[in-house]
C-alpha positions in Angstrom: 0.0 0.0 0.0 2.7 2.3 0.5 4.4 2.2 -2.8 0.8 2.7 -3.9 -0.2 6.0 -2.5 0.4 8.4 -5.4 -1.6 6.3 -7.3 -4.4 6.1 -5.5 -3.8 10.4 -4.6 -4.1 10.2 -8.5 -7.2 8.3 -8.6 -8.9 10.5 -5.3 -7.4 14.0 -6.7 -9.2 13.2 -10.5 -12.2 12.3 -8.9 -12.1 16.0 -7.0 -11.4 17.4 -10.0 -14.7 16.2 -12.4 -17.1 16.5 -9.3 -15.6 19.5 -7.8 -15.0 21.0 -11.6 -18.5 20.5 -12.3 -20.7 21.3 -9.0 -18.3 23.9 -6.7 -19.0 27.7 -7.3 -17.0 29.4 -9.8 -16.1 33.1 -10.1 -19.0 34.4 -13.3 -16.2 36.7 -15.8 -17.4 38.3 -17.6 -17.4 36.2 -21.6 -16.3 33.1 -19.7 -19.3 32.1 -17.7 -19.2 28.8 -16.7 -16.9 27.8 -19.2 -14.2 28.8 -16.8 -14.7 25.5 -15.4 -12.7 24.0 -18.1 -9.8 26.0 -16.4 -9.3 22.3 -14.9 -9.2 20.3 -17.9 -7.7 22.3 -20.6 -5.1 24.3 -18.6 -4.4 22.0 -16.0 -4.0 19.2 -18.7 -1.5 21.5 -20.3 0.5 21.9 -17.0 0.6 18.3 -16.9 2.3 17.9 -20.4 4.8 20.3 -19.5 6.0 18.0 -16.4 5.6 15.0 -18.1 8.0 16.9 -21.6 10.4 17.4 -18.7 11.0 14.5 -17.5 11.1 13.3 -20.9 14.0 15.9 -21.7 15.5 14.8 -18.4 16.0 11.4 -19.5 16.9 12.1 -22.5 20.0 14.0 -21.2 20.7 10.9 -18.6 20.8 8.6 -21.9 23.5 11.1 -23.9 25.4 11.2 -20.7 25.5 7.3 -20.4 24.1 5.6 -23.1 22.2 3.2 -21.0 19.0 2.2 -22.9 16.8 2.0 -19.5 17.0 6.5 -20.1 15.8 6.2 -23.7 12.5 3.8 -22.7 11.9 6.4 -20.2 12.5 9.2 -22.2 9.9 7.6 -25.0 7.0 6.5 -22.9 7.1 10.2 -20.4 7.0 12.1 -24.2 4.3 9.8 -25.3 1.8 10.5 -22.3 2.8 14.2 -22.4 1.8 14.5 -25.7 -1.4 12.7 -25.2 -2.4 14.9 -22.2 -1.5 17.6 -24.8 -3.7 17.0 -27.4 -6.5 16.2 -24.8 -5.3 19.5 -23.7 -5.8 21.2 -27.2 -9.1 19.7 -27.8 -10.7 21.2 -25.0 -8.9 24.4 -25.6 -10.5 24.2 -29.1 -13.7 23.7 -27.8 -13.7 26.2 -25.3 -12.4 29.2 -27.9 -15.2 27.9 -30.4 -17.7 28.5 -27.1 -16.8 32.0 -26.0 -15.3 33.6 -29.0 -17.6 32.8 -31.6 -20.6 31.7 -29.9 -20.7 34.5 -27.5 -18.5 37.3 -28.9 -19.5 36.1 -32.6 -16.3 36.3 -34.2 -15.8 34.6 -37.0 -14.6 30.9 -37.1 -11.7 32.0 -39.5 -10.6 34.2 -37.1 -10.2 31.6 -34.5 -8.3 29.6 -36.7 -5.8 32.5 -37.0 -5.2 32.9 -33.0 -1.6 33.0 -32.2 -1.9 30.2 -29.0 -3.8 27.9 -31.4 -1.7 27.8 -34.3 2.0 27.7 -32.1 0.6 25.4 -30.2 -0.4 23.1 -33.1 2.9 23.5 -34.2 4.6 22.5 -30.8 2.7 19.0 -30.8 3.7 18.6 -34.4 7.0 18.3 -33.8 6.9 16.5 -30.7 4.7 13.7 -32.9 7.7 13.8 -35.4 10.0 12.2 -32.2 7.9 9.2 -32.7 8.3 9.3 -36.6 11.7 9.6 -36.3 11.7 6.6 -33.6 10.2 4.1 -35.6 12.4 5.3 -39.3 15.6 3.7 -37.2 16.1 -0.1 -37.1 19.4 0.3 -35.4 18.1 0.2 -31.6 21.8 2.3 -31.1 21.2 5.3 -33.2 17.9 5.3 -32.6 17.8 5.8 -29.1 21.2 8.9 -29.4 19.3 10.5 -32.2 15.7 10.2 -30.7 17.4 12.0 -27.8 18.8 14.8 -29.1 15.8 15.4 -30.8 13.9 15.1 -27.7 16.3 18.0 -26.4 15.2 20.1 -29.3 11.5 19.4 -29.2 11.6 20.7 -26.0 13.2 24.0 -26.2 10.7 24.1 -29.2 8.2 24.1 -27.0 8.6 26.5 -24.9 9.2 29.0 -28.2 5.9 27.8 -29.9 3.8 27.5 -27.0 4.8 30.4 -24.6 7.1 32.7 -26.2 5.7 33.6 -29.9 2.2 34.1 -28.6 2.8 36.3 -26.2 4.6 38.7 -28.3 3.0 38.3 -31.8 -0.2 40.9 -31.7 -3.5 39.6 -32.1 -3.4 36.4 -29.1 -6.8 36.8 -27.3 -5.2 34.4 -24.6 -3.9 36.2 -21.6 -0.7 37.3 -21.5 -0.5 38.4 -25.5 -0.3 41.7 -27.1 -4.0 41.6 -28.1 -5.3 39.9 -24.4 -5.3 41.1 -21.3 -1.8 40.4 -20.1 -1.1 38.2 -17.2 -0.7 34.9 -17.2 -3.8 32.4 -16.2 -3.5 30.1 -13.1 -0.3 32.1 -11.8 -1.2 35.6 -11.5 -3.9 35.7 -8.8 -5.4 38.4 -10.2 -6.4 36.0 -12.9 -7.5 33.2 -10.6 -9.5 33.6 -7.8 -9.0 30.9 -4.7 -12.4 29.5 -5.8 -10.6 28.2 -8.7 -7.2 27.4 -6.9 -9.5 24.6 -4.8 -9.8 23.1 -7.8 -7.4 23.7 -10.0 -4.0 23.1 -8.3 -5.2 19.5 -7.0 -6.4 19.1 -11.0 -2.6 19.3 -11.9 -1.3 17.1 -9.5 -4.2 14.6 -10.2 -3.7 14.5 -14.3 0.4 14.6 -13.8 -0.1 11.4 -11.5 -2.1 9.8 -13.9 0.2 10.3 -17.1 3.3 9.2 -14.8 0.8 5.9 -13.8 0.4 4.9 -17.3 3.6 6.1 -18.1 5.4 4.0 -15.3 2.8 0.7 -16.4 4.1 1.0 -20.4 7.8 1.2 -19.1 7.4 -1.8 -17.2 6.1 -3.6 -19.6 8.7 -2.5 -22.6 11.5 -3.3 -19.7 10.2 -6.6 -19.7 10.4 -7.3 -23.3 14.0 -5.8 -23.5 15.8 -7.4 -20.4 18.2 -8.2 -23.1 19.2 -4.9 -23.6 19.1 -3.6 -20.7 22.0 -5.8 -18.9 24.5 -3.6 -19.6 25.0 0.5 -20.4 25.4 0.7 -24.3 29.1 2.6 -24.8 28.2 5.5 -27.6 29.9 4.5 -31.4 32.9 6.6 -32.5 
């Protein structure tokens, strides 16, 4: 039970999060409305895939430094779940944009389409999704696993350009913290998040992180078991 907790803190914490998400009080902004509620899905789900990248980038570094393929299976299946926690994320972004601006503000749908956020963000996934293209175009398990990681290192300072640096200084972003919002920066400032929300939100990362480390931690297990004969010894790198 005790090696068992964060799972079951995962498990408890997502729970929170839908009925919490769903019933508790929430502050009524003005264009938002109840849609802020999806503060814990879409945002907090984005949070989440920027851990998860992390330790993806992390491992990746551990497997340059010494080759040992145990780094590059970690590397892999933390990148996978961050990227599925960031299209999940990206869907529900989508949905809510197509909810307040052009439902409620009636802006056009083409006009959507052209948002900063959406479009670098798009862009960001993309070319972590090309990590997993570029992983399976290698039948040498060797270069494979150096050239998926240095890629990894570059997919992940790409993300941080596409997804928090170009938006927020090309004009037009309607997301906070662009030229063409209302500055800030949602879920940090707390003048854009009430503690209403931080009941719920703050647990919501924690709960969705635990859960894409969970299935994560179950895939690596699995692949570890497949590949005991590769993993026996540290792989020296080629000259």
């Amino acid at each position: 039970m005790h090696k068992s907790w964060w799972k079951i803190a995962s498990f408890v914490l997502l729970v929170y999060t839908v009925v919490g998400g769903f019933l508790m009080d929430v502050p009524h902004k003005h264009i938002l409305n109840e849609t802020i509620r999806n503060l814990y899905f879409h945002v907090a789900m984005w949070f989440s895939m920027t851990i998860l990248f992390s330790i993806s980038f992390y491992y990746s570094i551990r497997y340059l430094r010494g080759f040992n393929f145990k780094d590059d299976i970690y590397a892999r299946h933390f990148a996978s779940m961050g990227t599925y926690l960031g299209i999940l994320g990206y869907i529900t972004g989508f949905i809510w944009v197509s909810v307040t601006w052009v439902s409620d503000q009636g802006q056009s749908f083409s006009s959507v389409l052209r948002e900063p956020k959406l479009i670098f963000a798009a862009i960001g996934l993309l070319i972590y999704g090309a990590y997993f293209v570029l992983r399976s175009s290698f039948t040498d398990i060797d270069k494979r696993a150096r050239i998926s990681a240095v890629y990894s290192i570059f997919a992940y300072v790409m993300l941080f350009v596409t997804m928090f640096i170009i938006p927020r200084i090309v004009e037009g972003s309607l997301h906070p913290g662009g030229k063409g919002g209302d500055g800030g920066n949602p879920a940090l400032n707390f003048k854009d998040i009430d503690s209403r929300l931080r009941l719920v939100f703050y647990p919501a990362v924690i709960g969705w992180t635990l859960l894409g480390v969970w299935i994560a931690t179950l895939n690596i297990r699995i692949q570890l078991i497949n590949d005991r004969s590769l993993l026996t010894q540290p792989v020296k790198a080629k000259k």
